[in-house]
C-alpha positions, 0 to 999 in steps of 0.5 A: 459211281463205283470203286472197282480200281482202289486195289492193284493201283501201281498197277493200273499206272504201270500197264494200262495203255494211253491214248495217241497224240493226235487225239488231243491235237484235235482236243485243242483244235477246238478249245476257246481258251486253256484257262482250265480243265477237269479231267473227271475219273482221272485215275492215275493221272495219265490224260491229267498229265497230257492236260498240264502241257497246255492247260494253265490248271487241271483239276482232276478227280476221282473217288478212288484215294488209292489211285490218287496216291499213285497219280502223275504229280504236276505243278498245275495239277490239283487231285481231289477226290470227288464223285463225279456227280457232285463236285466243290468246283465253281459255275462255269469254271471249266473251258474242258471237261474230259473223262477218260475209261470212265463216264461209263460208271458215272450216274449220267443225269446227275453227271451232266448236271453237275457238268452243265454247271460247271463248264462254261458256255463255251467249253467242250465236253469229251469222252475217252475211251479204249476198246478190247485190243486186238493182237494176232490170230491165235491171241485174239482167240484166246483173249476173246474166249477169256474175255466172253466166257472165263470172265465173262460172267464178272463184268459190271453191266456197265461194261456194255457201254464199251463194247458198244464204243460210247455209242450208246450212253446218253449224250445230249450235246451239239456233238462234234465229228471225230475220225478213227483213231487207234493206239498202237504198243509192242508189248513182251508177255508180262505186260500183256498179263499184267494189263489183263490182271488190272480188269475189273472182271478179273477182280470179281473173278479172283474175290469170288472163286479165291483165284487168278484167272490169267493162270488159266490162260498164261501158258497158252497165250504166252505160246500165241503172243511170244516174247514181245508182239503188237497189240491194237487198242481202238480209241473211242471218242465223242466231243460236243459243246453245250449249244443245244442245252440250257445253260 
């Protein structure tokens, strides 16, 4: 599993967006029990956080300390840092298993080994995630060529995953229909560039070439987005549980 978020971690925290409730109202629709939860890949906590409300333990790791120190502190929250792939937890502990921006940099056999160990027989497995938003006309546009071509050459190829909504990693689970959701913000300027700096490809971009490369784009998309205006990110989500799978 790569590292690519140690660094700019308050940041992370501050500007990446979340995902909408009626998500996890469907999460728990089809939960057996809320004993507990391992959000893999957590991150700054932020779906962590969420799990705590309903579950009675959230453990939630990561490889990134850095993003560990930046987390949301619950009382029921236990971070560790911990590869995904190979874990100290117990068989058949988890009712849920969630990774949220993430499982796309995980090794996926070993993963859902490790995850096939882990949860219980009948616990559900569920993969978050958010795609490039969308905002108006001119700002797509530009966000688009950024996205393509400015820093096009400096996304993992792992970002695939994403562009192609989840639909294409591995997924040997009894998988459970889901509908559309999307995460709607209105957000002024400096957000939207402060989102677009946590990028694992403007990273790259900037230990390469020794510069940031929102520069080049922040006169013209402050001009396109204005002070404040919408941006639509598209929720990707796949749930399953482990019926088809030798336990």
């Amino acid at each position: 599993m790569k590292d690519n978020f140690s660094s700019r971690s308050k940041e992370y925290r501050k500007f990446r967006p979340g995902y909408p409730p009626e998500v996890f109202q469907l999460i728990r629709q089809h939960l057996t029990a809320c004993d507990s939860a391992w959000d893999c890949g957590t991150g700054n906590g932020q779906v962590a956080a969420i799990l705590s409300d309903f579950f009675h333990l959230v453990e939630a790791t990561d490889i990134s300390e850095n993003q560990l120190k930046n987390a949301i502190n619950r009382r029921n929250i236990k971070y560790s840092v911990q590869p995904a792939e190979k874990t100290d937890f117990c068989d058949n502990q988890f009712d849920l298993i969630i990774t949220a921006q993430a499982v796309h940099w995980f090794d996926f056999e070993q993963f859902y080994s490790e995850l096939k160990r882990c949860l219980k027989p009948e616990g559900l497995f569920v993969i978050l995630g958010y795609g490039l938003f969308h905002s108006n006309p001119e700002t797509n546009r530009i966000i688009e060529n950024f996205y393509q071509n400015i820093v096009g050459p400096y996304w993992d190829k792992e970002r695939s995953y994403l562009d192609q909504n989840y639909k294409t990693i591995p997924f040997p689970f009894q998988e459970i229909k889901t509908s559309a959701f999307e995460q709607q913000y209105y957000w002024n300027i400096e957000h939207l560039l402060g989102y677009l700096r946590t990028w694992s490809a403007v990273k790259h971009y900037e230990k390469k070439n020794r510069e940031d490369p929102v520069n080049k784009i922040e006169s013209s998309l402050g001009i396109a987005f204005g002070v404040t205006n919408y941006v639509r990110f598209p929720i990707l989500l796949r749930m399953g549980k482990m019926d088809n799978i030798d336990h």
